[in-house]
C-alpha positions in Angstrom: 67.2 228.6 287.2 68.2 224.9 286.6 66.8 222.2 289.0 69.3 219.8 290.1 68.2 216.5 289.8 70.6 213.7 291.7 68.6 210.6 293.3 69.1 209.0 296.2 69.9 205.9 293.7 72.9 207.8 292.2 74.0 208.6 295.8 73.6 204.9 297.0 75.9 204.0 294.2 78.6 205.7 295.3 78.8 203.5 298.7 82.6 201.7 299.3 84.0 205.1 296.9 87.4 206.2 298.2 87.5 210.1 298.3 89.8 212.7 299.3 87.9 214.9 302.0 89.8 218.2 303.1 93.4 216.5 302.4 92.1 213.1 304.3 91.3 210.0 302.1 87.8 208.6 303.5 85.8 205.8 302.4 82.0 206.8 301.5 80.2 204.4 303.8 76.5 206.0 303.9 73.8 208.2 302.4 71.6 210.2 304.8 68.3 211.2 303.0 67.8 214.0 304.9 69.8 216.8 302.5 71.1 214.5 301.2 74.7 213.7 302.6 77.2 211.3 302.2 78.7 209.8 305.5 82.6 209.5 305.1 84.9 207.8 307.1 88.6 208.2 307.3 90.8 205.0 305.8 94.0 206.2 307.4 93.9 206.1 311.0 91.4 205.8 314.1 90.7 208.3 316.8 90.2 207.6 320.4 86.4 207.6 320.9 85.9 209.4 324.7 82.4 208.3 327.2 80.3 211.5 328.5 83.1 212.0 331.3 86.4 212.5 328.7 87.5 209.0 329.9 88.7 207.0 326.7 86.7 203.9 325.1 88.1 202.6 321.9 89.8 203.4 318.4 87.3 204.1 316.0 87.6 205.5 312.4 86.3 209.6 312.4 83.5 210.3 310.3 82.4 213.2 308.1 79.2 214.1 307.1 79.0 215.7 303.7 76.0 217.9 302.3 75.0 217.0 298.4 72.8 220.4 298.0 73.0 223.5 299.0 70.0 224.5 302.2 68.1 225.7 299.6 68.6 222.7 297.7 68.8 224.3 294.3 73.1 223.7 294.1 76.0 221.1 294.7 77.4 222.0 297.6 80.8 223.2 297.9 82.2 220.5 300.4 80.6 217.9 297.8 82.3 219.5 295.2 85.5 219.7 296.6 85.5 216.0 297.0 88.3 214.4 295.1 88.9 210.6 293.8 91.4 208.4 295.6 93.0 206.7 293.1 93.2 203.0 293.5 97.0 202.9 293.5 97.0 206.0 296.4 94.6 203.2 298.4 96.1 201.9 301.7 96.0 198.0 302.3 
């Protein structure tokens, strides 16, 4: 069995990354230790944030939280994985 071995350095360096998550281009914008995960948020449009009644508040950009490893921690996860580059030219301005 091979150990995966990605710090929480490596992960930190990937803040302000744009990525492709599940067809949607997101900017990496956090690193949760607990996992770890990357917090994505989506660079296209905002989403109507609702209160505890359904009644809405405000646009703000939808997030995604993205496991590293696996729940046994011993592989990349999928979702991770699946995470593509946004090219620089694809970026919006």
């Amino acid at each position: 069995m091979t150990n995966i071995v990605i710090t929480l350095d490596q992960l930190r360096g990937m803040i302000g990354v744009a990525v492709i998550h599940q067809g949607i281009p997101c900017k990496i914008v956090e690193v949760l230790e607990d996992g770890p995960s990357l917090v994505l948020i989506n660079i296209d449009e905002s989403h109507i944030q609702v209160n505890q009644y359904g009644n809405p508040l405000r646009k703000v950009p939808q997030t995604f939280t993205v496991p590293v490893l696996n729940s046994a921690g011993d592989e990349i996860h999928p979702a991770y994985l699946a995470l593509d580059l946004l090219d620089h030219n694809d970026r919006p301005e």
